[in-house]
ROBALUM-497806 format. One line per 5 residues: their letters; for each residue y, z, x of C-alpha. Coordinates in steps of 0.05 Angstrom, whole numbers, plus 5000, padded with zeros to 4 digits. Example, Ala and Ser with C-alpha at 12.3 -4.5 7.8 and 13.67 -1.06 7.14 Angstrom:
as) 4910,5156,5246 | 4979,5143,5273 $
// end
This chain:
xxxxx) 6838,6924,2993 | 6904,6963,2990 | 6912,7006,3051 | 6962,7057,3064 | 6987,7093,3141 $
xxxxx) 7011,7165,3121 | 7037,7165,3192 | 7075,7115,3240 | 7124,7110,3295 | 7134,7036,3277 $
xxxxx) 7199,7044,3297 | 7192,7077,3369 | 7215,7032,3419 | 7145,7014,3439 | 7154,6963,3385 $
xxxxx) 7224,6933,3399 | 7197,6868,3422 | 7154,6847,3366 | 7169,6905,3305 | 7174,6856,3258 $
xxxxx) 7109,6815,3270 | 7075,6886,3281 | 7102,6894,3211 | 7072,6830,3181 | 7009,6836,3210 $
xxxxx) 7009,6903,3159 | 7020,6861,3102 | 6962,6813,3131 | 6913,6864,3129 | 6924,6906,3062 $
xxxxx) 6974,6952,3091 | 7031,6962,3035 | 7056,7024,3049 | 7078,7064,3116 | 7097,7130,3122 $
xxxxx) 7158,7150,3176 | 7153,7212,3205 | 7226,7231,3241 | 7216,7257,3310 | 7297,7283,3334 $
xxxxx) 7364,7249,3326 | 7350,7199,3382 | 7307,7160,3340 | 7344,7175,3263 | 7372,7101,3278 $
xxxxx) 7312,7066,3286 | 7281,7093,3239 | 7337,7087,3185 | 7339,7016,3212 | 7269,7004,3194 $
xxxxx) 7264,7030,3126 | 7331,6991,3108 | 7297,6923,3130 | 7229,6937,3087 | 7244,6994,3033 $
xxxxx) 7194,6968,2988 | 7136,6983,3043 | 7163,7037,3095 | 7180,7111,3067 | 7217,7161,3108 $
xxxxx) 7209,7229,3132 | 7255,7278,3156 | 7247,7336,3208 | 7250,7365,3272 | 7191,7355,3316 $
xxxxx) 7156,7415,3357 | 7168,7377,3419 | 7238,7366,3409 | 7256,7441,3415 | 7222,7451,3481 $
xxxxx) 7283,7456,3533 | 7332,7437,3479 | 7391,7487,3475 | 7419,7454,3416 | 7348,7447,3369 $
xxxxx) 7385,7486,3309 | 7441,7444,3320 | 7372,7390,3298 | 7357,7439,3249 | 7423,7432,3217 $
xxxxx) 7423,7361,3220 | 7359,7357,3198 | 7380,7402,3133 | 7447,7355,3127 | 7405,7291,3120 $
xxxxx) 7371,7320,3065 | 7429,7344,3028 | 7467,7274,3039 | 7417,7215,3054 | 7437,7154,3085 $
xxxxx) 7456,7099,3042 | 7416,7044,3037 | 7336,7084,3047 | 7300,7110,3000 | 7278,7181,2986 $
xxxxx) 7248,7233,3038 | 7181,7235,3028 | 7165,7290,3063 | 7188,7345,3108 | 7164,7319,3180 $
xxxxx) 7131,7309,3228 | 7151,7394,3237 | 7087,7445,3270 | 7072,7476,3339 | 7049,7433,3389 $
xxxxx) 7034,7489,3456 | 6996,7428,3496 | 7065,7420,3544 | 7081,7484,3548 | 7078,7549,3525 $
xxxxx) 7137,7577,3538 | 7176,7557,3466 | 7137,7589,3416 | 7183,7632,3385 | 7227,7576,3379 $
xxxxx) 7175,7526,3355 | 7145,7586,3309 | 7220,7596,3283 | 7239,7518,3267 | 7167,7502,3238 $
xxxxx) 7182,7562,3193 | 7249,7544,3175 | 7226,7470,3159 | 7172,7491,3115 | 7229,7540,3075 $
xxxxx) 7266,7471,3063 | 7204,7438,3036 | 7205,7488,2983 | 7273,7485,2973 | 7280,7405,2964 $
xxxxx) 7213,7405,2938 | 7185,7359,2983 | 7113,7357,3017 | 7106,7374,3098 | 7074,7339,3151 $
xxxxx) 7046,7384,3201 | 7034,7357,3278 | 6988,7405,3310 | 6975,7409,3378 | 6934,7458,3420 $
xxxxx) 6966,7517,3372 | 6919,7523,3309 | 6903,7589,3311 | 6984,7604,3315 | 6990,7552,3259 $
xxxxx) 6940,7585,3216 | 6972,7641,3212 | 7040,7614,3194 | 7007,7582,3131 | 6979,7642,3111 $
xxxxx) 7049,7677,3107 | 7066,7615,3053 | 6996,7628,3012 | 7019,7625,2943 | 7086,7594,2943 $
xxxxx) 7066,7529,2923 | 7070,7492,2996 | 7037,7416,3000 | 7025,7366,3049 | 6981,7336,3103 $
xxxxx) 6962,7367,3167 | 6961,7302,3204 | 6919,7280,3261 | 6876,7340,3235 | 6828,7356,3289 $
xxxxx) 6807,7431,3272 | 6741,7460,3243 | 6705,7456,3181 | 6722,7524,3167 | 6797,7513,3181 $
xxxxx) 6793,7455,3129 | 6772,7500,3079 | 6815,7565,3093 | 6879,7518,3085 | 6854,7496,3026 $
xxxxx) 6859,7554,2996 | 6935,7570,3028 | 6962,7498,2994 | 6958,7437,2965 | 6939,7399,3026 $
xxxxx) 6903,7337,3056 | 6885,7311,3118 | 6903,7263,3163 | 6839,7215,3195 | 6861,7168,3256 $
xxxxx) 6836,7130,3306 | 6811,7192,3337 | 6754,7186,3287 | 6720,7120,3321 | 6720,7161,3388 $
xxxxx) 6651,7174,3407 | 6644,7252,3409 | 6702,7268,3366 | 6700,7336,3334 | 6733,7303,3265 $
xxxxx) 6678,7248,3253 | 6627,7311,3264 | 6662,7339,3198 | 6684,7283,3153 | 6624,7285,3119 $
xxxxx) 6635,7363,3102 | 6705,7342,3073 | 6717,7328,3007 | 6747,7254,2998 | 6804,7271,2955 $
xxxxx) 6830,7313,3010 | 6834,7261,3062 | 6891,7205,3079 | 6883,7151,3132 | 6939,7147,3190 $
xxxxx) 6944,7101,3252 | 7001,7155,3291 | 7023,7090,3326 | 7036,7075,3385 | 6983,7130,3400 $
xxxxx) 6913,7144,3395 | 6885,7068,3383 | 6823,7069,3345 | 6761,7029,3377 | 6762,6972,3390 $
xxxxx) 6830,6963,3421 | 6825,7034,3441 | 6868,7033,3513 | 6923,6986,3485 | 6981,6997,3445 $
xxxxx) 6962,7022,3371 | 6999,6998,3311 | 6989,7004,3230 | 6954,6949,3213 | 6897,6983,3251 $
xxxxx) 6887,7032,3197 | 6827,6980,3175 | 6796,7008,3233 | 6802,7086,3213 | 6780,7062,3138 $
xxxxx) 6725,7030,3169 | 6699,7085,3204 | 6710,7137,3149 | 6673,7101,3100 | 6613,7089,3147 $
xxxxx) 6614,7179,3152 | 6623,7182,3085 | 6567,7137,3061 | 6614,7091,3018 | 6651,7023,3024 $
xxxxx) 6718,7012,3054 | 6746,6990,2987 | 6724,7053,2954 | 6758,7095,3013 | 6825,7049,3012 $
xxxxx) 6831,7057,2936 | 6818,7146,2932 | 6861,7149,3005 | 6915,7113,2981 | 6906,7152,2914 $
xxxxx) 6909,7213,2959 | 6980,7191,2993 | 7013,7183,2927 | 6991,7252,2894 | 7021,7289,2956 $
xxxxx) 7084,7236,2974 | 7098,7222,2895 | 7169,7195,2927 | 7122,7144,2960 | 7124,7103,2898 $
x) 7191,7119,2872 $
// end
């Protein structure tokens, strides 16, 4: 079973003591491929790092996370940086595969949206231009980021809205604004979870399996420290809601990954 985790933070420093057997306990358990969202310039260094070290495995993103513009007085400076990276990349990593991890994300605070609003715009202008997917982080702010994909209907936009955690009938309205899937995690083995309500509403070409680690651990090592070889866990899970096996969800997921991150197999 071939697995792949459309989004990690394998590199964030809750891994500096043991990255590299995190890494190989990937390999262990079918998990060939990672996906690197970038979060700010703090962490471009790390995750260059990684992706130098394994660059048949680990992919990279690039973008400026919503976060990272709350109380920052130089975010377009990240913006520009952001846009300079993908003009000139590093030597030694392989292609972008994606413009991320970019969205709103109004669960700190409120008080940045226009900013937020103006760099998730932005971000999604250079996806267009570079030709390059997006991976959206969402966070208390879908009705705000609803309506910025609708301004994009048409233009030929594509990625994942990871962690997706909306309705059914969000699924289906940004379905018709893009070529998108979604991102399952380890919120899906969480008892009550709004997503495991839906999966079975959701077509399985449009999902992709993610870990987000460190965060949001599926069961059963929910409460500890969640990395990307527990992706098994999400398949698991998804397969069980979707009346299949986990092979058959591992082989159309993976599928999945590659039609929207082709660079993911360059």
């Amino acid at each position: 079973m071939t697995l792949t985790d459309t989004h990690s933070h394998l590199y964030a420093p809750e891994f500096d003591t043991d990255r590299e057997e995190a890494f190989a306990r990937c390999l262990e358990h079918g998990v060939n491929r990672l996906l690197l969202p970038a979060i700010d310039s703090e962490s471009h260094a790390a995750l260059f790092d990684l992706c130098r070290r394994h660059p048949d495995h680990c992919s990279p993103m690039m973008g400026l996370h919503p976060t990272s513009i709350n109380d920052n007085p130089r975010w377009r400076e990240e913006l520009q940086l952001v846009e300079s990276l993908l003009e000139d990349r590093p030597e030694g990593i392989s292609p972008f595969c994606a413009i991320g991890e970019i969205g709103l994300d109004f669960y700190w605070s409120t008080d940045h949206k226009a900013e937020q609003i103006e760099a998730f715009r932005h971000q999604i202008e250079l996806s267009l231009r570079y030709g390059l997917p997006i991976a959206v982080h969402t966070r208390d702010a879908w009705p705000e980021t609803l309506e910025v994909m609708r301004t994009f209907a048409g233009r030929g936009v594509r990625g994942v809205f990871h962690a997706f955690s909306d309705t059914l009938d969000s699924y289906r309205e940004l379905k018709t604004l893009g070529d998108f899937v979604f991102g399952i995690g380890g919120v899906v083995t969480f008892k009550k979870s709004l997503i495991s309500k839906i999966i079975p509403e959701m077509d399985l070409d449009d999902l992709v399996l993610e870990t987000d680690c460190p965060y949001l651990t599926p069961s059963p090592h929910r409460g500890e420290r969640n990395e990307s070889s527990y992706v098994r866990f999400v398949c698991r899970k998804a397969a069980e809601l979707k009346g299949l096996t986990p092979e058959e969800v591992a082989s159309a997921t993976t599928a999945n990954a590659l039609r929207i991150f082709p660079a993911v197999g360059v």
